[in-house]
C-alpha positions as CSV (number, residue, x, y, z in Angstrom):
1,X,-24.6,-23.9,12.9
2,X,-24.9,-27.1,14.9
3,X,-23.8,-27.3,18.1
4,X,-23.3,-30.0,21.1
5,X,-22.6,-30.2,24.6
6,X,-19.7,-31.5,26.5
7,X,-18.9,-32.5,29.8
8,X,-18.2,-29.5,30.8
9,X,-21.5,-27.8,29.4
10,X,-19.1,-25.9,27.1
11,X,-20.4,-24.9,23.6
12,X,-18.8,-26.5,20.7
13,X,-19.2,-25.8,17.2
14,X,-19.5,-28.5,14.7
15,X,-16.5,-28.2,12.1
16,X,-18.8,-28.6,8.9
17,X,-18.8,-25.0,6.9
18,X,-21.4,-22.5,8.0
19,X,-22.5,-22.4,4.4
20,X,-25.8,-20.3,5.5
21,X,-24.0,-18.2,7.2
22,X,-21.3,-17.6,5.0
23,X,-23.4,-16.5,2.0
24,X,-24.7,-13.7,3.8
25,X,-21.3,-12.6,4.2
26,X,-20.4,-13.0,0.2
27,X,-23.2,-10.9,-0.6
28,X,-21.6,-8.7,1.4
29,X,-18.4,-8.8,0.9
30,X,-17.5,-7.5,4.4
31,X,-15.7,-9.7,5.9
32,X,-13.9,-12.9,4.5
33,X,-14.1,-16.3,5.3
34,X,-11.2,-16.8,6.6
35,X,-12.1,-13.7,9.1
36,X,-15.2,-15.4,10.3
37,X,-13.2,-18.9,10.6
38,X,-10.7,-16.7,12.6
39,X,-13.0,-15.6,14.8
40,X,-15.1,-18.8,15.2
41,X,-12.0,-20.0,16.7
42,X,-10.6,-17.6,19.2
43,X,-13.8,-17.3,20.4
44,X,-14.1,-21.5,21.0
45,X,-10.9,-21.0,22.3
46,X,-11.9,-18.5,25.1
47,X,-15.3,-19.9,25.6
48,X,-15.6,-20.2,29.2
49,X,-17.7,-23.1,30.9
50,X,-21.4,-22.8,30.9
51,X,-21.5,-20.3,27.9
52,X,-24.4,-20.2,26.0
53,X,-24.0,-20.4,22.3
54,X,-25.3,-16.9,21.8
55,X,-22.7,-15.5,24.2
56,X,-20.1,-16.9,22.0
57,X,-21.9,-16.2,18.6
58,X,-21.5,-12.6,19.7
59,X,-18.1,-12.4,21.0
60,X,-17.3,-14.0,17.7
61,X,-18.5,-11.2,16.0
62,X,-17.0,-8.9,18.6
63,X,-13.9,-10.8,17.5
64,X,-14.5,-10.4,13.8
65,X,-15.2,-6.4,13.9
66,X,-11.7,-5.8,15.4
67,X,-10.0,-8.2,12.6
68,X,-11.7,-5.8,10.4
69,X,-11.1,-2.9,11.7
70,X,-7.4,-4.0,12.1
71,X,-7.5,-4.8,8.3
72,X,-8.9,-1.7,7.6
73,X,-5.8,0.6,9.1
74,X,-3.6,-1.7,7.7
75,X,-5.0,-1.1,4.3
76,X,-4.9,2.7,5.2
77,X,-1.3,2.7,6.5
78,X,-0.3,0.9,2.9
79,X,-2.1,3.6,1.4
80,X,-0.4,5.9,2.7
81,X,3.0,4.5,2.3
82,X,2.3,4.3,-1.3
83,X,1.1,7.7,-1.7
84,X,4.6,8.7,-0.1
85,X,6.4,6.8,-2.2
86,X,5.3,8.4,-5.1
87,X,5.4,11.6,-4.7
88,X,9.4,10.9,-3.4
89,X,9.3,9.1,-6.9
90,X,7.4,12.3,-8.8
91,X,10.2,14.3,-6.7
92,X,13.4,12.3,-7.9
93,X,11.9,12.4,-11.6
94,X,11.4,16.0,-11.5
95,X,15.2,16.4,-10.0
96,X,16.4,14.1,-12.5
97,X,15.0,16.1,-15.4
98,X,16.1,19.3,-14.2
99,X,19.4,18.1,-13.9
100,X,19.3,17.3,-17.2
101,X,18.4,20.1,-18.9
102,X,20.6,22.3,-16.9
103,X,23.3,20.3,-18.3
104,X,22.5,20.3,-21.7
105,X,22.3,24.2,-21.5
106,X,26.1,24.4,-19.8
107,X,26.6,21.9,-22.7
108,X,25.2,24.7,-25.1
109,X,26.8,27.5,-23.3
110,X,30.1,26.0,-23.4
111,X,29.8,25.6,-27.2
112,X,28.6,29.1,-27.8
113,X,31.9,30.3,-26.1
114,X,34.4,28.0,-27.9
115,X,33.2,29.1,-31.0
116,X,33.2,33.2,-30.2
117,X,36.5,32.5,-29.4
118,X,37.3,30.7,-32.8
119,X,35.2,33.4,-34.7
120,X,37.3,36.4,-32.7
121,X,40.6,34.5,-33.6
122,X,39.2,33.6,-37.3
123,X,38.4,37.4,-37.3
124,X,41.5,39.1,-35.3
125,X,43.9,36.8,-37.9
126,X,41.6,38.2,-41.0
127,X,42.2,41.7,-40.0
128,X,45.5,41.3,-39.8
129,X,46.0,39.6,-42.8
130,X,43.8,42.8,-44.8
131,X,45.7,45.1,-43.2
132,X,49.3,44.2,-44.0
């Protein structure tokens, strides 16, 4: 990282990438770039006159375990939500199909009893017609 001094003995970071830097970080896969640019610039933005560049390298990083950290629960809480959501899906399915076949056995039932009745009336006419 290159640095310079202002007026105001305030550390200032040098816009060029961190290329150094950031590779340690891809072979990590931690945190991102954009995390590390995040915090890079929150903690420029709170520097405070007569900071040394170490004070601010570390409350950048300070800065970057909480983005992370934030990150993290957020992932957790989506996780969560989605696990939710499918079990109220796995739910509604099972519902669904339940519904169904209860239908189609008052469909059967229903069928059964029109044609007992036919088959008593088909028999009840047949007796009557032997017996006369």
């Amino acid at each position: 990282m290159h640095h310079a001094f202002n007026d105001n003995a305030q550390v200032k970071f040098s816009d060029k990438p961190r290329e150094q830097e950031m590779s340690k970080y891809k072979r990590h896969q931690q945190v991102s770039i954009e995390t590390l640019n995040e915090a890079a610039n929150i903690a420029r933005a709170i520097q405070k006159p007569n900071q040394t560049k170490e004070q601010t390298k570390l409350i950048a990083q300070g800065i970057q375990k909480g983005i992370a950290e934030y990150k993290k629960q957020q992932k957790n809480k989506a996780r969560e939500q989605d696990k939710l959501k499918k079990k109220i899906t796995r739910q509604e399915k099972a519902l669904n199909q339940e519904e169904k076949t209860e239908a189609k056995s008052q469909c059967k039932k229903s069928w059964l009893a029109w044609i007992l009745l036919i088959m008593s009336w088909l028999g009840m006419a047949l007796f009557l017609l032997l017996t006369k």
